[in-house]
Jmol script that loads the backbone (N, CA, C; Angstrom):
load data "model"
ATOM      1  N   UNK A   1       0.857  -1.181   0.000  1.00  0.00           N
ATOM      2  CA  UNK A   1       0.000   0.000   0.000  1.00  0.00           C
ATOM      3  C   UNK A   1       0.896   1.234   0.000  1.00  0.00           C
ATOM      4  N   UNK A   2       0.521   2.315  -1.058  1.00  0.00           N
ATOM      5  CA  UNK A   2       1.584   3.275  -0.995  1.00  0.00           C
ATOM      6  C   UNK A   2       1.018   4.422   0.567  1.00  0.00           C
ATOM      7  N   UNK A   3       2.204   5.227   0.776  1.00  0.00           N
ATOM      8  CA  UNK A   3       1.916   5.735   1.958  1.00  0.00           C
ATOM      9  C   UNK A   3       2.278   7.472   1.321  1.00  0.00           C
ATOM     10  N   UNK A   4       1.667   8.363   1.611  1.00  0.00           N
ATOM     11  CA  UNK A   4       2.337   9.379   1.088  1.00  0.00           C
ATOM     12  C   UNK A   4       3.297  10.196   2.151  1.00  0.00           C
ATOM     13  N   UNK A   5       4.432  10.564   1.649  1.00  0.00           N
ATOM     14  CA  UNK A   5       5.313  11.086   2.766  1.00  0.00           C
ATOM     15  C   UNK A   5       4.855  12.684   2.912  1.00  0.00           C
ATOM     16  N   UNK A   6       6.094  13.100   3.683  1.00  0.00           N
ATOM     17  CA  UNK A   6       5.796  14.220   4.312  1.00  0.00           C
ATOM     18  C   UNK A   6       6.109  15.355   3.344  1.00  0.00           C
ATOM     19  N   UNK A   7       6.963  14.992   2.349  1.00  0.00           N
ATOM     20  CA  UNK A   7       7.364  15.650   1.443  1.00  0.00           C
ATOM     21  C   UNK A   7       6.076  16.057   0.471  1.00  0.00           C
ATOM     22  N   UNK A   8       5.798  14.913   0.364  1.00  0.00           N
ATOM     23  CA  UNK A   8       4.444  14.821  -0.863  1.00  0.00           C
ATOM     24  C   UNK A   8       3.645  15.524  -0.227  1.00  0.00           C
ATOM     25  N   UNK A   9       3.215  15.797   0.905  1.00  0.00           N
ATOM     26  CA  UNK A   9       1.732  16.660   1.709  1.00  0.00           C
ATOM     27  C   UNK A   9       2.724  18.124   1.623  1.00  0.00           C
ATOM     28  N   UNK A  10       3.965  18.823   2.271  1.00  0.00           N
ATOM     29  CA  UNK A  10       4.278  19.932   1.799  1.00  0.00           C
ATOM     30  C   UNK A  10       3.733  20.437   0.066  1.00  0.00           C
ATOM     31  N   UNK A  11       4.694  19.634  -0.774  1.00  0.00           N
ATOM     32  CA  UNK A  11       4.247  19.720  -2.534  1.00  0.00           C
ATOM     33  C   UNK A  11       2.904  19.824  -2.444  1.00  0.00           C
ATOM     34  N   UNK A  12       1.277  19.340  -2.155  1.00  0.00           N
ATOM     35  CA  UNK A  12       0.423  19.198  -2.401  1.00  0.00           C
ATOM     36  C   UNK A  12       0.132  20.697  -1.538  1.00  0.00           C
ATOM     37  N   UNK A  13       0.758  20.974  -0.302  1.00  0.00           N
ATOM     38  CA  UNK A  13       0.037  22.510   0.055  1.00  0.00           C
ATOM     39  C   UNK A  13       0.797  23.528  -0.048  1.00  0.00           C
ATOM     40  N   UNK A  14       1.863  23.270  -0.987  1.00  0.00           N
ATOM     41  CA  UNK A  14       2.209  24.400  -1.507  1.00  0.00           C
ATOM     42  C   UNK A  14       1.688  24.657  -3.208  1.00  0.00           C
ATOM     43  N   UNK A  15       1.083  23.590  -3.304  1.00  0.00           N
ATOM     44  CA  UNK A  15       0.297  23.876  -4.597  1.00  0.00           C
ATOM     45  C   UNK A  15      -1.178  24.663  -4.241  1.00  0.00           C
ATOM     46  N   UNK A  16      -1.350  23.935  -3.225  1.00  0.00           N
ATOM     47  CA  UNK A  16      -2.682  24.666  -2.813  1.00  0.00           C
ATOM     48  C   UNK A  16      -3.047  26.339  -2.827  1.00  0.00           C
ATOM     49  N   UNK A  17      -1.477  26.324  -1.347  1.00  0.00           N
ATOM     50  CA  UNK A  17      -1.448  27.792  -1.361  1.00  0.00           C
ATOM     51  C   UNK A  17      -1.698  29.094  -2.798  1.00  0.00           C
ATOM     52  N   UNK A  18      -0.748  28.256  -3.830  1.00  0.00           N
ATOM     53  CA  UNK A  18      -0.249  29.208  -5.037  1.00  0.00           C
ATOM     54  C   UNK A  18      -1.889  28.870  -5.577  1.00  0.00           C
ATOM     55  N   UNK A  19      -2.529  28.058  -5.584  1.00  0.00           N
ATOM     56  CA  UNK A  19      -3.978  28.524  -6.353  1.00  0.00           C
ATOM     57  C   UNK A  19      -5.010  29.087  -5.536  1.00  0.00           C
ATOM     58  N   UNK A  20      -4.995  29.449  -4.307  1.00  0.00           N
ATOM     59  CA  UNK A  20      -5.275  30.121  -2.987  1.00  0.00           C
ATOM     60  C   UNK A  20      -5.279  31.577  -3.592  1.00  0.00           C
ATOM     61  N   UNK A  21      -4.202  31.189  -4.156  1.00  0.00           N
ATOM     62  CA  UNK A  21      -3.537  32.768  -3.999  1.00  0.00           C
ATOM     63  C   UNK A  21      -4.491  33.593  -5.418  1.00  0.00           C
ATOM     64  N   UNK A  22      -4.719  32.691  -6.473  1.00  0.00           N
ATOM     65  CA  UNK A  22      -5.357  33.227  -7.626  1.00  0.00           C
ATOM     66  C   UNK A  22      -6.593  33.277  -7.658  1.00  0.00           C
ATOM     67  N   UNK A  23      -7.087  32.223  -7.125  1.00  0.00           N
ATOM     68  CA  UNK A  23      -8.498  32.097  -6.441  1.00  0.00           C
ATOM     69  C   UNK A  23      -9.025  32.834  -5.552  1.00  0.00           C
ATOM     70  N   UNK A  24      -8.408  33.391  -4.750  1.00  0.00           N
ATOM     71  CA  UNK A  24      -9.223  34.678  -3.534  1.00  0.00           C
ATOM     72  C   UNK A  24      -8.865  35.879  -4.667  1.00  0.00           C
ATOM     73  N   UNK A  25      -7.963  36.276  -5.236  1.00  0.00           N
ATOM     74  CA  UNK A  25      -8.421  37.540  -5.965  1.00  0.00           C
ATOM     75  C   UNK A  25      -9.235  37.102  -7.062  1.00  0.00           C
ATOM     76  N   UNK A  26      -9.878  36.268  -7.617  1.00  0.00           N
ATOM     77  CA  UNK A  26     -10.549  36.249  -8.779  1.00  0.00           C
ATOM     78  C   UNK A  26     -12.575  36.662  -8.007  1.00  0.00           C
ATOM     79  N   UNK A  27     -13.068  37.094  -9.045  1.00  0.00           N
ATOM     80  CA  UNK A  27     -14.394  37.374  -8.748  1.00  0.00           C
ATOM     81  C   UNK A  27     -15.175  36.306  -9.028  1.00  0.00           C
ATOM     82  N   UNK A  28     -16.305  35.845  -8.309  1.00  0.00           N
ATOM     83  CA  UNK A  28     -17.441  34.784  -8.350  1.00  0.00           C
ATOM     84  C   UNK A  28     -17.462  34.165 -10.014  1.00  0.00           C
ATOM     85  N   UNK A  29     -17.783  35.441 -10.802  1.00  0.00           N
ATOM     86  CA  UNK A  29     -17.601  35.477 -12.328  1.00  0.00           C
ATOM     87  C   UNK A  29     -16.758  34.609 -13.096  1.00  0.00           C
ATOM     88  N   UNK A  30     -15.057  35.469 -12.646  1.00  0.00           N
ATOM     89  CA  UNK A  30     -14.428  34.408 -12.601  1.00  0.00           C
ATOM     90  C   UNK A  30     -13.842  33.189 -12.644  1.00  0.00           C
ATOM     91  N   UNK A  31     -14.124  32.989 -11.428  1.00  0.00           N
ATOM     92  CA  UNK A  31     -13.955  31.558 -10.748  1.00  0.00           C
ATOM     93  C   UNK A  31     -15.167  30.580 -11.593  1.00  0.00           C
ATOM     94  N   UNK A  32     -16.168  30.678 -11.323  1.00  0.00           N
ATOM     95  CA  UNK A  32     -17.638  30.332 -11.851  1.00  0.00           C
ATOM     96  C   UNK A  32     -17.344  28.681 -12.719  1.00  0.00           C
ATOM     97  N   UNK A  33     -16.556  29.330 -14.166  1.00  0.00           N
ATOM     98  CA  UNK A  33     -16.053  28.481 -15.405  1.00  0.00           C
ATOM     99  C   UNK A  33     -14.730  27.936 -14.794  1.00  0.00           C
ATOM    100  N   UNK A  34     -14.237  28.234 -14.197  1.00  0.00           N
ATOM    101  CA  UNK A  34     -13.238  26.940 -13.767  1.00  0.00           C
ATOM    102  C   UNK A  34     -13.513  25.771 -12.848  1.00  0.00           C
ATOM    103  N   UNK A  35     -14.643  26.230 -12.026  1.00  0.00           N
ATOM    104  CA  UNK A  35     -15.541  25.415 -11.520  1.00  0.00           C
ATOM    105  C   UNK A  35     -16.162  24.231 -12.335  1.00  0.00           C
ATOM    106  N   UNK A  36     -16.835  24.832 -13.292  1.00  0.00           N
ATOM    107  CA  UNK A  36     -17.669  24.081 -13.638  1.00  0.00           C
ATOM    108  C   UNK A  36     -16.322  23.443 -14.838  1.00  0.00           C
ATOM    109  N   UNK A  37     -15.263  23.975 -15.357  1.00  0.00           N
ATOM    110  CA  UNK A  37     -14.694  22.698 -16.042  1.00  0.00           C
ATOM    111  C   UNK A  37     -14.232  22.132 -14.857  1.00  0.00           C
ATOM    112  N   UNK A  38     -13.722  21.919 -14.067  1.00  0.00           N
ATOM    113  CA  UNK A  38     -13.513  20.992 -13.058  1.00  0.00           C
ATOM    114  C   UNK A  38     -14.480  19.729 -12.915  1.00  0.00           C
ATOM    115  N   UNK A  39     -15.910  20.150 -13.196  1.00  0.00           N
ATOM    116  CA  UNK A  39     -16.592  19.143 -12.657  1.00  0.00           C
ATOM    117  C   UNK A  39     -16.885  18.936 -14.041  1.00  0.00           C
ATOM    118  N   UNK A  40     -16.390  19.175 -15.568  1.00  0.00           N
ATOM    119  CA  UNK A  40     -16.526  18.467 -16.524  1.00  0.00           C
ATOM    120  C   UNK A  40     -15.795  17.404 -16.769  1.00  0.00           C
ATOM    121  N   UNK A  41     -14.202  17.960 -16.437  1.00  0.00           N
ATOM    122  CA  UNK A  41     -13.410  17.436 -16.095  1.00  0.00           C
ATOM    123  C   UNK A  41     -13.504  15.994 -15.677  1.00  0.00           C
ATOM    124  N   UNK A  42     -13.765  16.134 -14.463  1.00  0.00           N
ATOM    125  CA  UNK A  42     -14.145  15.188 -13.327  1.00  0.00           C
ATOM    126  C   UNK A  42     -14.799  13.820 -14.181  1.00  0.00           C
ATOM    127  N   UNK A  43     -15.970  14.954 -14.756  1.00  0.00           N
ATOM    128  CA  UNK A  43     -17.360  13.657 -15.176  1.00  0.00           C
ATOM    129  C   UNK A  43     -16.780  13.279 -16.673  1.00  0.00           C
ATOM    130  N   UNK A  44     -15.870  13.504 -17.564  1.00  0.00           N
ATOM    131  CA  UNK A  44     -15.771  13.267 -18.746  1.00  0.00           C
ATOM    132  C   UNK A  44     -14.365  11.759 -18.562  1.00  0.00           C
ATOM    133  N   UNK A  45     -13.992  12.088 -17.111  1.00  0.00           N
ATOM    134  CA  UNK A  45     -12.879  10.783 -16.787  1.00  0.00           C
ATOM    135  C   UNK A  45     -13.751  10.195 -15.921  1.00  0.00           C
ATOM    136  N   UNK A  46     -14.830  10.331 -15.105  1.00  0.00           N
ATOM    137  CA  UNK A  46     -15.371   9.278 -14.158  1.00  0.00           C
ATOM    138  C   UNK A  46     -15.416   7.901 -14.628  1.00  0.00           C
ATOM    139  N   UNK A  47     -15.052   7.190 -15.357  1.00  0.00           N
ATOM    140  CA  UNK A  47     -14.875   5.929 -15.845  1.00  0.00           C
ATOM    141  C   UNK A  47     -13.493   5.447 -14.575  1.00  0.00           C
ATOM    142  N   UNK A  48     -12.428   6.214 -14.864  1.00  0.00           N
ATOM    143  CA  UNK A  48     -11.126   6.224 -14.494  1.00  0.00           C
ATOM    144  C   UNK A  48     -11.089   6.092 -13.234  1.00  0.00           C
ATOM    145  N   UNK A  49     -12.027   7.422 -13.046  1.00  0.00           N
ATOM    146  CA  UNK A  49     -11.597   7.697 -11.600  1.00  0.00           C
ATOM    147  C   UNK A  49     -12.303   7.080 -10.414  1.00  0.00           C
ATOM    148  N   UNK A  50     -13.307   6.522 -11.167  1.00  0.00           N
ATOM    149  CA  UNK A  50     -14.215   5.628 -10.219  1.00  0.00           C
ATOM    150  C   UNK A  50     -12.866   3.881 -10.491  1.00  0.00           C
ATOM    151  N   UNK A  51     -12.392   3.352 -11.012  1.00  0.00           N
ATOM    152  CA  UNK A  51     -11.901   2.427 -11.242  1.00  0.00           C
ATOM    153  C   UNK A  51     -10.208   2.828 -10.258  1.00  0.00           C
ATOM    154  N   UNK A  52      -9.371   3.742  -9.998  1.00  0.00           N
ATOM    155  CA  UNK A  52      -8.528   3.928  -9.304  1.00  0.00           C
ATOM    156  C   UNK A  52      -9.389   3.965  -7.611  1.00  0.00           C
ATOM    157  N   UNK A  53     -10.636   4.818  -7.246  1.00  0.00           N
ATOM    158  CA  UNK A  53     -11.024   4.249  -6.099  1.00  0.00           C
ATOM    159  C   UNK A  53     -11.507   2.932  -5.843  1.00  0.00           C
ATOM    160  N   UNK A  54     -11.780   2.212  -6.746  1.00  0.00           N
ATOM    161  CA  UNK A  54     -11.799   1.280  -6.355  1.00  0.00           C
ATOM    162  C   UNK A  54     -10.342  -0.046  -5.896  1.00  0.00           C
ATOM    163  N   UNK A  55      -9.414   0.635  -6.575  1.00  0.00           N
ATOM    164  CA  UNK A  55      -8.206  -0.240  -6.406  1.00  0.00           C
ATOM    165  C   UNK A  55      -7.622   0.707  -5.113  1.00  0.00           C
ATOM    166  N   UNK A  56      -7.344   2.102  -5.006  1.00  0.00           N
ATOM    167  CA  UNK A  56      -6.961   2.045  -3.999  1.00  0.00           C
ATOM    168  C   UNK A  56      -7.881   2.267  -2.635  1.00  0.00           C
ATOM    169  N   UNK A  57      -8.757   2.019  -2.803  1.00  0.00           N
ATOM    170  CA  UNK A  57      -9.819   1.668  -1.393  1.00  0.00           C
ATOM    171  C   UNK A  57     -10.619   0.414  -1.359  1.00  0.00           C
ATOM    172  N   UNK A  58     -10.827   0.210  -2.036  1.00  0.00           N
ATOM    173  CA  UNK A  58     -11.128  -1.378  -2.313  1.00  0.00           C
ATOM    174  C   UNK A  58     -12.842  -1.309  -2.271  1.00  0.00           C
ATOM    175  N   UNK A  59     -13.317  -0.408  -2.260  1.00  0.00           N
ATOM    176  CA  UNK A  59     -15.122   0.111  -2.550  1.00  0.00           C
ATOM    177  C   UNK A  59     -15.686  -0.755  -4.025  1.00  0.00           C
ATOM    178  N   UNK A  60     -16.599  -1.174  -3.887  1.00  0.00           N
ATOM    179  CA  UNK A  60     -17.534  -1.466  -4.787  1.00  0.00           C
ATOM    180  C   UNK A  60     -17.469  -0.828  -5.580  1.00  0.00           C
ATOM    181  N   UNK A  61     -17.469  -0.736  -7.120  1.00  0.00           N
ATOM    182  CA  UNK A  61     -17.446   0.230  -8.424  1.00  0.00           C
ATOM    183  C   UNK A  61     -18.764   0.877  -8.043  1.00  0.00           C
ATOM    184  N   UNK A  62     -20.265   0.399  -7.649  1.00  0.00           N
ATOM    185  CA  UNK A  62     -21.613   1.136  -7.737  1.00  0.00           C
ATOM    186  C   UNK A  62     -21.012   2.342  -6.862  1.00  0.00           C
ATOM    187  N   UNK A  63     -20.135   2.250  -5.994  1.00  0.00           N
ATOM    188  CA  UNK A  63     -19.777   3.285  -4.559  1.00  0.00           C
ATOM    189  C   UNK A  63     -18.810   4.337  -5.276  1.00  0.00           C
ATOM    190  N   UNK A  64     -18.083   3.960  -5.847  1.00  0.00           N
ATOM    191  CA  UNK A  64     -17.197   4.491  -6.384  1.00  0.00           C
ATOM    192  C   UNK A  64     -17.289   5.589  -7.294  1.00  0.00           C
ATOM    193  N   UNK A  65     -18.409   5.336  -8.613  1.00  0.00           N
ATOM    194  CA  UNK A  65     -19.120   6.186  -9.377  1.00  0.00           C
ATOM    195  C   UNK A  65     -20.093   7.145  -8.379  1.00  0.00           C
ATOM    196  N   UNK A  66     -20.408   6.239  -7.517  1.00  0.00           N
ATOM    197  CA  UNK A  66     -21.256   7.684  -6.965  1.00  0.00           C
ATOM    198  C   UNK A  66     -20.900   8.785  -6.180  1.00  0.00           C
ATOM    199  N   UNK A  67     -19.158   8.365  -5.698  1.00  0.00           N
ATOM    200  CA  UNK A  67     -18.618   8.893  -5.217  1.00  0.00           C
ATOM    201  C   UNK A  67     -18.083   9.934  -6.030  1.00  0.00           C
ATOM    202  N   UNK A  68     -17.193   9.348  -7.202  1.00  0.00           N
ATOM    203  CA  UNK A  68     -17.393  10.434  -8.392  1.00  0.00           C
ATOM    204  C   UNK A  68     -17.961  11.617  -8.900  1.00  0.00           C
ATOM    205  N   UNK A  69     -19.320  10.793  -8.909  1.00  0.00           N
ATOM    206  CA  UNK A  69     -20.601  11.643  -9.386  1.00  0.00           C
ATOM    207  C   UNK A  69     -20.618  12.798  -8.166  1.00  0.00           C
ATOM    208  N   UNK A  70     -20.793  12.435  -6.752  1.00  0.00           N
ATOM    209  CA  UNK A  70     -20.871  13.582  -5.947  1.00  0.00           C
ATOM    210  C   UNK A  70     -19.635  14.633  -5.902  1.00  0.00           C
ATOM    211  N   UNK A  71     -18.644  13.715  -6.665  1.00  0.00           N
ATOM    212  CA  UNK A  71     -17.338  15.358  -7.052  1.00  0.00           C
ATOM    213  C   UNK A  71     -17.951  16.495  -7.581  1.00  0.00           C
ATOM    214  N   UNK A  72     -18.374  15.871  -8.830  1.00  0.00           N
ATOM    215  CA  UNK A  72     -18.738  16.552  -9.808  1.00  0.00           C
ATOM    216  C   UNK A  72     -19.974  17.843  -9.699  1.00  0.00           C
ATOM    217  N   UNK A  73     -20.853  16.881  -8.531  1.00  0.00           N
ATOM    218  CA  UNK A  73     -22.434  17.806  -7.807  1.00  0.00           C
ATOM    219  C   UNK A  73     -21.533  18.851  -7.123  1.00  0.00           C
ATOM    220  N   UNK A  74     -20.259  18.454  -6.584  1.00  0.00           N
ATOM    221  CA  UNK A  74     -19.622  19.790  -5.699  1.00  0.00           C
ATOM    222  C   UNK A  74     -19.313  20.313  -6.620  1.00  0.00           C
ATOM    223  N   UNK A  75     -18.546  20.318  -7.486  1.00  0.00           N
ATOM    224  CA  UNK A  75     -17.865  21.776  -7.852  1.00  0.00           C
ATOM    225  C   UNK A  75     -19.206  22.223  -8.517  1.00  0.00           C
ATOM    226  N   UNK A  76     -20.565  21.819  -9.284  1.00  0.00           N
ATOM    227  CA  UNK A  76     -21.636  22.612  -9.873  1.00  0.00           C
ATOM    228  C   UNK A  76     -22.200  23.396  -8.952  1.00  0.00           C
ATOM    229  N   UNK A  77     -21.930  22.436  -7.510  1.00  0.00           N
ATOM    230  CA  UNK A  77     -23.052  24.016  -6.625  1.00  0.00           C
ATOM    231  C   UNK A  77     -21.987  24.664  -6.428  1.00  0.00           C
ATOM    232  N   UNK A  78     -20.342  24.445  -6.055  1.00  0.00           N
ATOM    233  CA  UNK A  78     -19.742  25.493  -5.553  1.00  0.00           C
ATOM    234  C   UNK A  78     -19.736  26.781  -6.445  1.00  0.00           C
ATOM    235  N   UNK A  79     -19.855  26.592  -7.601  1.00  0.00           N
ATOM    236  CA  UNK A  79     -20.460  27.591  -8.801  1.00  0.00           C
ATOM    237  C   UNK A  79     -21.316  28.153  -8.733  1.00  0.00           C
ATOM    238  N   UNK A  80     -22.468  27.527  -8.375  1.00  0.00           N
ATOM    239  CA  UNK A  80     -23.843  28.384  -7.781  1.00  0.00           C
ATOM    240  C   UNK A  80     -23.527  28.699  -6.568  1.00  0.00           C
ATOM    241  N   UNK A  81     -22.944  28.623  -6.114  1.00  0.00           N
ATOM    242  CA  UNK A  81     -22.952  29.476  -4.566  1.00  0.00           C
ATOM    243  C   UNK A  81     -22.508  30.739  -4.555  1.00  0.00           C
ATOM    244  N   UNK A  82     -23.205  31.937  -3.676  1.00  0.00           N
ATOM    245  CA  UNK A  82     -23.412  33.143  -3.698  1.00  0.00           C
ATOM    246  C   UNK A  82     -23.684  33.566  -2.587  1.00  0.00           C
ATOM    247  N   UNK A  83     -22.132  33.995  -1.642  1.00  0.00           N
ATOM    248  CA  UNK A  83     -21.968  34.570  -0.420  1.00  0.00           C
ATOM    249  C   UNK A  83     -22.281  36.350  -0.421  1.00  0.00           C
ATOM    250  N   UNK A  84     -23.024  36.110   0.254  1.00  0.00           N
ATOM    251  CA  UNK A  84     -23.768  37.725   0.371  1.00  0.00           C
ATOM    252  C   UNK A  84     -23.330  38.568   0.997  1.00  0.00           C
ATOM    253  N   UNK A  85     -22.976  39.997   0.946  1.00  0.00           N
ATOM    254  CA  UNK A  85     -22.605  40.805   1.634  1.00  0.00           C
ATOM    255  C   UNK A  85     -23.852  40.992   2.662  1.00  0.00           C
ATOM    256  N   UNK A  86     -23.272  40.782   3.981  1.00  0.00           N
ATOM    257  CA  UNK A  86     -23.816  41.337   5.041  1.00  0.00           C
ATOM    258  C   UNK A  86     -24.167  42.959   5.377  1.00  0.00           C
ATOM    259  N   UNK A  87     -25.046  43.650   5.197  1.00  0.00           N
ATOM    260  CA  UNK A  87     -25.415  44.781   6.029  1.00  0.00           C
ATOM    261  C   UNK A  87     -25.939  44.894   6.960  1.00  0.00           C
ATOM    262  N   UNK A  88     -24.700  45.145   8.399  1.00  0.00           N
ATOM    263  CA  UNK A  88     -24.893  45.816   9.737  1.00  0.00           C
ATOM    264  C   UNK A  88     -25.867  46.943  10.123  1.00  0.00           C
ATOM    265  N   UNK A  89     -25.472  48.277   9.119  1.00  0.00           N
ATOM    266  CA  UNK A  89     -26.281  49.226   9.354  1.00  0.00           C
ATOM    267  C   UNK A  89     -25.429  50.272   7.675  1.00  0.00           C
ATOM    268  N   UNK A  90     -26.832  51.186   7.665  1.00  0.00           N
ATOM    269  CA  UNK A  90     -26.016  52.015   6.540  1.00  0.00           C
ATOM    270  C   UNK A  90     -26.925  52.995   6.637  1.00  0.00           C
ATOM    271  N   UNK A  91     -26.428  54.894   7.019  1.00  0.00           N
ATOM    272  CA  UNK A  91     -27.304  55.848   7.158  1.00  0.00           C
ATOM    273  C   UNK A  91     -26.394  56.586   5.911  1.00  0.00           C
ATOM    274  N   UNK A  92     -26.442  58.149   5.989  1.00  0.00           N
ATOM    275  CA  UNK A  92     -25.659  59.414   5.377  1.00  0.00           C
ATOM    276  C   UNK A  92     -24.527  59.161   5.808  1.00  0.00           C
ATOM    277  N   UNK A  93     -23.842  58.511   6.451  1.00  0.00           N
ATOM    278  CA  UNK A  93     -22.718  58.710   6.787  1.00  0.00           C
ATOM    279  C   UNK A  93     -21.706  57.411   6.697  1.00  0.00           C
ATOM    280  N   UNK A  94     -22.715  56.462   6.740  1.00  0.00           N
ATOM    281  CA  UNK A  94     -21.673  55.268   5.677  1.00  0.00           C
ATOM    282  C   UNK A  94     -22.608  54.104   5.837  1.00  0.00           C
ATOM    283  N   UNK A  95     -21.683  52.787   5.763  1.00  0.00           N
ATOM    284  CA  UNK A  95     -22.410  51.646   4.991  1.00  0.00           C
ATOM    285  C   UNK A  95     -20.879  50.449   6.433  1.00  0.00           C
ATOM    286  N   UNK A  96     -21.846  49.982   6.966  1.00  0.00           N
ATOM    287  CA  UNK A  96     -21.530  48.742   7.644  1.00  0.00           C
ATOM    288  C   UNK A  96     -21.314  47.188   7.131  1.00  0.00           C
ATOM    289  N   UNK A  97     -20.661  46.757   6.770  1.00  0.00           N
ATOM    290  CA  UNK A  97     -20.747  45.469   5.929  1.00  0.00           C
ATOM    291  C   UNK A  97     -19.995  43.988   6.963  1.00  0.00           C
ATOM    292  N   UNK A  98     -20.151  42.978   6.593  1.00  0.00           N
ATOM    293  CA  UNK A  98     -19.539  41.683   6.660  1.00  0.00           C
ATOM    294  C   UNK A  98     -19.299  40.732   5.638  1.00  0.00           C
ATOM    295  N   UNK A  99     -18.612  40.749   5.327  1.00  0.00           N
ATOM    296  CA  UNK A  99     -17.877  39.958   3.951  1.00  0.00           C
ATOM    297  C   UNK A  99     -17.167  38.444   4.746  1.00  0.00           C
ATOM    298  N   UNK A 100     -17.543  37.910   3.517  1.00  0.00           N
ATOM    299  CA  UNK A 100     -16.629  36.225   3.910  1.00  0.00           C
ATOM    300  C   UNK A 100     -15.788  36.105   3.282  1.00  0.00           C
ATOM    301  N   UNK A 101     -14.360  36.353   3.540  1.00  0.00           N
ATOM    302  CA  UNK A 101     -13.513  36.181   2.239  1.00  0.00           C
ATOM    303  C   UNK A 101     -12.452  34.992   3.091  1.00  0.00           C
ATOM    304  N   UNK A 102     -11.765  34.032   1.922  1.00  0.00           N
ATOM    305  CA  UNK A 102     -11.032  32.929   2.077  1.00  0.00           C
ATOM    306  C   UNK A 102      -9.985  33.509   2.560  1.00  0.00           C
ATOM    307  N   UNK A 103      -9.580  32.132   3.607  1.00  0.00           N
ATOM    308  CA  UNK A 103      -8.198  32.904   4.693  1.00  0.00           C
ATOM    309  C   UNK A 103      -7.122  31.968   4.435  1.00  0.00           C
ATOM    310  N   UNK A 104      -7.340  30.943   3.786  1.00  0.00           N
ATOM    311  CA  UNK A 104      -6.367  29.927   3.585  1.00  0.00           C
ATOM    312  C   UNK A 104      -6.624  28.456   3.520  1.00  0.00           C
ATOM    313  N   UNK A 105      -5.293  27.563   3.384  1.00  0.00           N
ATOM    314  CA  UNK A 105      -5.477  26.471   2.710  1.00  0.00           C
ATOM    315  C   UNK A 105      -5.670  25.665   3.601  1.00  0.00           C
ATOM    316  N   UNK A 106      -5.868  24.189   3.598  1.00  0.00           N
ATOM    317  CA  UNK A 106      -6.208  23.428   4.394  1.00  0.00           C
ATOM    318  C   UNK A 106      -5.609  22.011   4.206  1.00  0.00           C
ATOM    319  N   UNK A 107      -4.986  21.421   4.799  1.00  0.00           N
ATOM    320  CA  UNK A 107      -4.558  19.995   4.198  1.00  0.00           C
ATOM    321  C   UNK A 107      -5.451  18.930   5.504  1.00  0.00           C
ATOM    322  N   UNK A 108      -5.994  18.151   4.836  1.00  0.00           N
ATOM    323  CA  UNK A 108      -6.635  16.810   5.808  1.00  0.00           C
ATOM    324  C   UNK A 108      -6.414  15.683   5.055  1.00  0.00           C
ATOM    325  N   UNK A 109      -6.194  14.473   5.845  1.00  0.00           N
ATOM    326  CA  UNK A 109      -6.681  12.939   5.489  1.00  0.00           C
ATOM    327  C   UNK A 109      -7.876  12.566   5.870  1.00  0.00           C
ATOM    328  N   UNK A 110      -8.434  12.186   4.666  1.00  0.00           N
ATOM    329  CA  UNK A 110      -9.955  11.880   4.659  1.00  0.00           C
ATOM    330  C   UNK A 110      -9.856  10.577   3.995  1.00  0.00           C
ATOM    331  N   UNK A 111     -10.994   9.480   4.531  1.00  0.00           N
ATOM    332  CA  UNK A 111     -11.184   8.678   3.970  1.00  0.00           C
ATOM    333  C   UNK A 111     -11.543   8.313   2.281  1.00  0.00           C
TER     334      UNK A 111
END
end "model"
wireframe off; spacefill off
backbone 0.3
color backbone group
């Protein structure tokens, strides 16, 4: 069973970071179409990629495709998703807001 080292998880979040980095300045707009080729992406190899989870997790192919398939449902809503500016308060004299903006990368082992 391969194991990934410590080296390989640095490389993987320092890749992260650098598309972190292009991704928080890009606008919803943007981002939007790289989203959604991602999850074309995704679904135009799901043959593949359902057949590598199955060898390296050892899942049922029916599990596997659907696991796939729910890649693909993420990146379409993360496309439709539409974080709203918050208004606190706003008179003549200004405008109160709360914004959600991305703070950084994240590395986990997930099943």
């Amino acid at each position: 069973v391969p194991v990934v080292s410590a080296e390989q998880i640095d490389e993987a979040v320092l890749a992260g970071k650098k598309a972190f980095e292009m991704f928080s300045r890009m606008t919803k707009e943007e981002r939007n179409p790289l989203l959604l080729a991602c999850a074309e992406a995704i679904s135009a190899n799901s043959a593949e990629m359902a057949e590598l989870l199955c060898k390296e997790q050892g899942k049922p192919l029916s599990k596997a495709n659907k696991e796939v398939q729910w890649a693909v449902t993420c990146f379409k809503k993360a496309a439709e998703v539409s974080i709203p500016v918050k208004v606190l308060h706003e008179d003549d004299a200004g405008r109160v807001e709360v914004r959600y903006c991305p703070i950084g990368v994240v590395a986990a082992i997930v099943p």
